[in-house]
N, C-alpha and C positions, 0 to 999 in steps of 0.2 A: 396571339399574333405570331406569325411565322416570320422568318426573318426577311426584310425587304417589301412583303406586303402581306395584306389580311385573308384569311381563310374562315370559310363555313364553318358549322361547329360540328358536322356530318364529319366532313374531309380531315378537322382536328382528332377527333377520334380513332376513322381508321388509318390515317397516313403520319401522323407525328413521329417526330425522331426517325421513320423509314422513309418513307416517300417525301415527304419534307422536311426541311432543316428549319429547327426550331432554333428560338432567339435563347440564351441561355439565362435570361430573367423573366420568360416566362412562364405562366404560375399555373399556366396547364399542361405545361411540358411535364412530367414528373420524373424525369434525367435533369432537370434545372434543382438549384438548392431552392427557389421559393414556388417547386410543387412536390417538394417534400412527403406532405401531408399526401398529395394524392398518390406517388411513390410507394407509401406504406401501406393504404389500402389495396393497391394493385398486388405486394409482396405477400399479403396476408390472403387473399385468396390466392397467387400463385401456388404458394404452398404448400395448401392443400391439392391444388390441380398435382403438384408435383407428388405427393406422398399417394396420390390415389392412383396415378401412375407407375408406380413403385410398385405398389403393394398388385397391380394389375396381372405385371408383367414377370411377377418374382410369386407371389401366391402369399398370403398370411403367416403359413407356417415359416417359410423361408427369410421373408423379411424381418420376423421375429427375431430369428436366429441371430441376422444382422447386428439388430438394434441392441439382441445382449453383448455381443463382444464389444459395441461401443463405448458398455455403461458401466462404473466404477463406483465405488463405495464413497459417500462425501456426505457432510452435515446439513446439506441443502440439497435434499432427496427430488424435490420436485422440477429443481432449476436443472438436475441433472439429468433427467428423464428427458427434458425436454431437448436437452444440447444431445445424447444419444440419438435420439429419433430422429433430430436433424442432422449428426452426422451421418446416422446410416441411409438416410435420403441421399444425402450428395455421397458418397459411396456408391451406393447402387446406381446412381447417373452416370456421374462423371468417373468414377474410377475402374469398379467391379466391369473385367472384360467378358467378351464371350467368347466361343469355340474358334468364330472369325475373327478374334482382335478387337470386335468394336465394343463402344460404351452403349447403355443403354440411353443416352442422351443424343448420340449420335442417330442412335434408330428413330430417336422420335422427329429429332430433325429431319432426317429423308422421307418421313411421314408427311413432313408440310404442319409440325406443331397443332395433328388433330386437337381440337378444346382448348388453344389459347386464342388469345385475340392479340390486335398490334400491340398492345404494351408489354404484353406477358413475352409474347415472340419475341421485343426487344431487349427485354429482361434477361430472360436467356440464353440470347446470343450474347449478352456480357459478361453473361458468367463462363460459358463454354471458352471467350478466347481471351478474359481479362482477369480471371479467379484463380489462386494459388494459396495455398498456404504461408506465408510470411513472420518475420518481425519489425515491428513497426514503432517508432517512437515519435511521441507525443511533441515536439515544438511551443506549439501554443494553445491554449481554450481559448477560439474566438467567441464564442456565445452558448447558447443555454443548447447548440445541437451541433454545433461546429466545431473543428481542432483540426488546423494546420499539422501535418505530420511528414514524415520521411520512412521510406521503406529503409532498412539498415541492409537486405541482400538487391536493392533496385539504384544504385546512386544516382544514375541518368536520369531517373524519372524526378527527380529533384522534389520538393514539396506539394502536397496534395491535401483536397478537403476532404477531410474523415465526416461522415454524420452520423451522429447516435447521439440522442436528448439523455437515455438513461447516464453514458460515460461521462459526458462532457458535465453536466450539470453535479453530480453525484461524486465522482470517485477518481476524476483523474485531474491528475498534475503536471506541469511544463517536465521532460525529459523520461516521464512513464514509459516504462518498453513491456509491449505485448506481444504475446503468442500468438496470431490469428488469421482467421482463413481470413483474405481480404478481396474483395471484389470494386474492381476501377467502371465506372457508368460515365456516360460523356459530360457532365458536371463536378460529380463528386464521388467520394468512394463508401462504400463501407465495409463493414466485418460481422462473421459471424462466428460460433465456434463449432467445428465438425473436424469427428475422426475418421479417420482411414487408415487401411492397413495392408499395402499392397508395395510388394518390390519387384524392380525392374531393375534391369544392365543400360549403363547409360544414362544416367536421369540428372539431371543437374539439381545445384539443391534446393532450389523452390521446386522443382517437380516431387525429388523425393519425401520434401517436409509436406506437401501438399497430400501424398500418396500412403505417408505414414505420419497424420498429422492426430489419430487416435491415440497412437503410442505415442507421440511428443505431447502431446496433452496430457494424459495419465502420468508421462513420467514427470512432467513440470509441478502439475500437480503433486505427485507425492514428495518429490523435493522439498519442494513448501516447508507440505506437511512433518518433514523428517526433521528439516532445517528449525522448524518452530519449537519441536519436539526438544531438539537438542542443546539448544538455546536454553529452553525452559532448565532442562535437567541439568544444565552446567552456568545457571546462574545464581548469583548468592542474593538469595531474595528470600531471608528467614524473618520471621518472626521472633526475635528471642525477648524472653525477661528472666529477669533475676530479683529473688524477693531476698529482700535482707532484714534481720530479725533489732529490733533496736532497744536495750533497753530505754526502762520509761524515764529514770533519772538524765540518759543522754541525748533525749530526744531536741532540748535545745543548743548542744553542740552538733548537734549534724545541721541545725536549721543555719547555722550560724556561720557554717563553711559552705552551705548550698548559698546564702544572703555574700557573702564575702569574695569570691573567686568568678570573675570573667566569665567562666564557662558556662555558668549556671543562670538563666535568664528566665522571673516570673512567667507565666504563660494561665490563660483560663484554661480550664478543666474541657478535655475532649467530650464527646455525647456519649461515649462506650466505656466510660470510665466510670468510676464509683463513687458516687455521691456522701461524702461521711464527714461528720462535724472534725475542725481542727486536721483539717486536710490542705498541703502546697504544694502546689504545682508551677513544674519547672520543663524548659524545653535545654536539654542538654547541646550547645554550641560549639563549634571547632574556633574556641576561641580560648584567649589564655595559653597553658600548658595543654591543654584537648590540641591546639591547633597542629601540634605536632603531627596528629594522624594525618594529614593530606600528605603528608611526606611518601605514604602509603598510599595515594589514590593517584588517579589517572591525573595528567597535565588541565584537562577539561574542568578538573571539581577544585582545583586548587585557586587561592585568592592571596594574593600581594599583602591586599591590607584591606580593610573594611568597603572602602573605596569600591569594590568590587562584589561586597556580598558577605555576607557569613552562612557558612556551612552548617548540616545541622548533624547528629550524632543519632541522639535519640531525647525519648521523655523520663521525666521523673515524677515519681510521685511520692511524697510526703507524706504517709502517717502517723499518729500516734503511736506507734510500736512497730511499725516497719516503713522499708525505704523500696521502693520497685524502682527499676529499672528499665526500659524499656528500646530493641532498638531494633532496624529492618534489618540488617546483615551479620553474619556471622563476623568481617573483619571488622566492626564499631563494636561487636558485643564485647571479644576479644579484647579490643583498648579497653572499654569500659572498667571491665573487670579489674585492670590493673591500675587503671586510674582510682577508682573504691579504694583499694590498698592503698595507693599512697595516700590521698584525701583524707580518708575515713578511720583509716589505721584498723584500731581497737573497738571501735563504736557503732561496728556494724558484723552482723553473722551471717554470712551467705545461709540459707536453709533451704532452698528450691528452687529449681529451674527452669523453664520452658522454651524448648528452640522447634517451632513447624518451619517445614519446610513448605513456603508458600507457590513455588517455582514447580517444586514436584504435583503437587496440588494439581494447580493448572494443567499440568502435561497426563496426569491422567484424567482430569475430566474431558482433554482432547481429545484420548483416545477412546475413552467410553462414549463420544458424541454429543458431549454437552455444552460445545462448546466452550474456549479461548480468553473468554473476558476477564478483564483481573479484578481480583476482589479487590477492596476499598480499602484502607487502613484506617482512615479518619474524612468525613465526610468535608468536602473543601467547603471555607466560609466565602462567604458572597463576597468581593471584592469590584468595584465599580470599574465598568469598563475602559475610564478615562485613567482613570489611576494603574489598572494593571497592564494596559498598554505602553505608557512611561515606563514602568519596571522594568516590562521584557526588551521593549528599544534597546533602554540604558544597560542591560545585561549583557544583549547578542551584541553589544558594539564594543563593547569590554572584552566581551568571548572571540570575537573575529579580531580584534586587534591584536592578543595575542595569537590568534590562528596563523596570523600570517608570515608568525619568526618563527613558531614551532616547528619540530620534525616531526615529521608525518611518515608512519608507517606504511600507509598506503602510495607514498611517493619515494618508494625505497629510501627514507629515512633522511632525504632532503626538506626544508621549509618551502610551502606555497609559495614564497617569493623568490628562489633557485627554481624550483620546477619551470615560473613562466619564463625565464630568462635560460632558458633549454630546451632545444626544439625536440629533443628523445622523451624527454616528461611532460611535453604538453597534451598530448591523450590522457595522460596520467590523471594528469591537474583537471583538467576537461570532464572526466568520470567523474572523479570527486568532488566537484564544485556541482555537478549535475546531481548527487546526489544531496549535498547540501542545500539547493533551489528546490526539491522538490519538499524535503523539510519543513524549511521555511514555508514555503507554499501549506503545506499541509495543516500548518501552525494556523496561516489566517483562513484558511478555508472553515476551521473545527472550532476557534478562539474569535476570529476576526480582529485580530491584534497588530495589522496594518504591517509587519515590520519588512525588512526594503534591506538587501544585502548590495544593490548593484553598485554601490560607492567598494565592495571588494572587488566585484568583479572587473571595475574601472583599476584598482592597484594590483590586479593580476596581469592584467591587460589581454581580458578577454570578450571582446564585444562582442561576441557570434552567440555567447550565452544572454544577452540582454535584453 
């Protein structure tokens, strides 16, 4: 139905969105969000209309050419082939000039869009005078294909409908910000990712990020990739143990200071561990004398008093003639060791060591192409999702409540509650509370652990994030 009154299904076909003004709910309009679906099939054979035009007007060999400067080395060889071939499409259209100045997209238009029809021809004209390159942040996931968004270089255009089923459903969060070519249709928008490599005098910077939106991608990309790199290689993520030799005679004096002291709390035996008669197992605590190490850790890992959690160290293990030791970071190994000494005294003989680096690990299986994922330490035990929901609640509301007297380096070393009461730190606060929602978010998206920070953002007094 067109707007105001009803039309043929002849005259729907070749006149919608051009010769007539369509209603923006309906479901054959495919510029409306609920003709979506038919939007996508007209996109998917555009496409090709478009690539077989390219390849027409430029020759095989040449278009080749294109398509390798667009395409870059990644662990997702096939996703990237494809983002190549469509950046060098819309290259060749919209950007790559001729001898005259003009685009080759320009030519096809004064052609009269020979081999499209109305949808395609309307398709096109929205790309030619509403497509740019951009950054664009995420506001909200309305549904399984929707997200309210905001251009970050467009303010005037104020919030807009993003579609894409894969982002919204999958992989994105309230205040996500993306790299992307973005394209505005008279309903809703979308995005795609395509490179270009062209400079001009004069170019504003959606023109220029749009025109050299190849190398802003490549370079965002290896960012990342550098950034992840460096992370990995500068973080203390070891493996370490320590095997200590026991005589047999003092075997139940060590039982009896691991049974006696705070720190030391029974535990069942991990799956990777060794099965061996007259064997105890102990999960080492920052409790007792231990608890002094938080003294040493970030403001984040430290606890008042049980009230809030006990920290862990590492494992033990108890045998008959030796005592292991077991812990993830080089700065717990280090306490360890000196805690032995004091505990142990005489009743125990360091005899061998082991420290992997679990972090470097990771960073070269990045760069061999094996992908990122971290190895497992101990496989997690089932815990019912009513009961580990209560835990995480009762923790992040423990952890935000001091969040919000702490000084935060990120707010030049003011507390979230000076930053709101400062109009020069409210961007500040603003970042970093956007990044803490997306967190949070990301927690019940992977967990589905319900948990709900908007009672801080009420004590920041920040509604615009709510």
């Amino acid at each position: 139905m067109a707007t105001d009154k009803m039309i043929c299904t002849s005259c729907c076909g070749l006149k919608r969105g051009t010769q007539i003004t369509c209603s923006s709910e309906c479901r054959y309009y495919p510029f409306s969000i609920n003709g979506y679906d038919l939007w996508l099939r007209i996109d998917d054979i555009l496409a090709n209309k478009m690539l077989d035009y390219v390849v027409a007007n430029y020759g095989k060999d040449e278009f080749k050419t294109i398509i390798e400067d667009m395409d870059f080395d990644t662990e997702n060889a096939e996703e990237m082939d494809a983002t190549a071939i469509g950046s060098a499409v819309y290259y060749a259209l919209f950007i790559k000039r001729n001898s005259d100045n003009k685009t080759l997209v320009e030519k096809w238009k004064a052609e009269g869009w020979p081999g499209l029809n109305n949808d395609e021809c309307k398709m096109m004209e929205c790309r030619i005078n509403n497509s740019y390159a951009t950054i664009i942040e995420i506001q909200r996931v309305l549904d399984h294909q929707a997200m309210e968004c905001i251009d970050l270089f467009d303010e005037e255009r104020g919030k807009f409908i993003l579609l894409d089923r894969s982002t919204a459903s999958r992989t994105t969060i309230r205040f996500t910000r993306l790299l992307t070519w973005l394209v505005h249709y008279p309903h809703f928008s979308r995005m795609a990712i395509n490179e270009v490599s062209l400079k001009r005098k004069g170019l504003t910077i959606k023109e220029y990020l749009s025109e050299n939106f190849g190398s802003f991608y490549k370079s965002v990309f290896e960012l990342a990739h550098e950034k992840q790199l460096a992370m990995l290689n500068n973080m203390d993520m070891h493996q370490c143990k320590a095997f200590y030799e026991i005589d047999a005679t003092k075997f139940d004096e060590v039982k009896a200071i691991l049974d006696k002291y705070p720190d030391f709390e029974v535990r069942e035996k991990h799956h990777d561990e060794m099965e061996f008669p007259g064997t105890y197992y102990y999960s080492w605590l920052r409790r007792g004398e231990s608890k002094e190490l938080e003294k040493e850790m970030l403001p984040a890992f430290q606890h008042k008093d049980e009230s809030e959690g006990v920290g862990t160290i590492g494992n033990v293990s108890l045998y008959p003639r030796e005592l292991v030791i077991e812990t993830f970071s080089k700065q717990k190994y280090a306490f360890t060791k000196k805690m032995v000494d004091k505990y142990f005294g005489g009743l125990v003989t360091l005899k061998n060591e082991e420290v992997i680096d679990m972090a470097k690990q990771m960073a070269a299986r990045i760069k061999e192409g094996r992908g990122g994922k971290r190895p497992s330490v101990k496989e997690a035990e089932e815990v019912p999702l009513e009961i580990e929901q209560t835990v995480m609640k009762n923790f992040y509301k423990k952890q935000y409540e001091k969040f919000l007297d702490e000084e935060i380096p990120a707010l030049d070393g003011v507390t979230p509650r000076q930053a709101a009461e400062d109009p020069r730190m409210r961007p500040k606060l603003l970042d970093l509370m956007k990044e803490h929602l997306k967190g949070i978010e990301r927690h019940n998206r992977n967990r589905n652990l319900g948990l709900d920070i908007t009672w801080v953002l009420d004590e920041l007094k920040l509604p615009e994030l709510k």
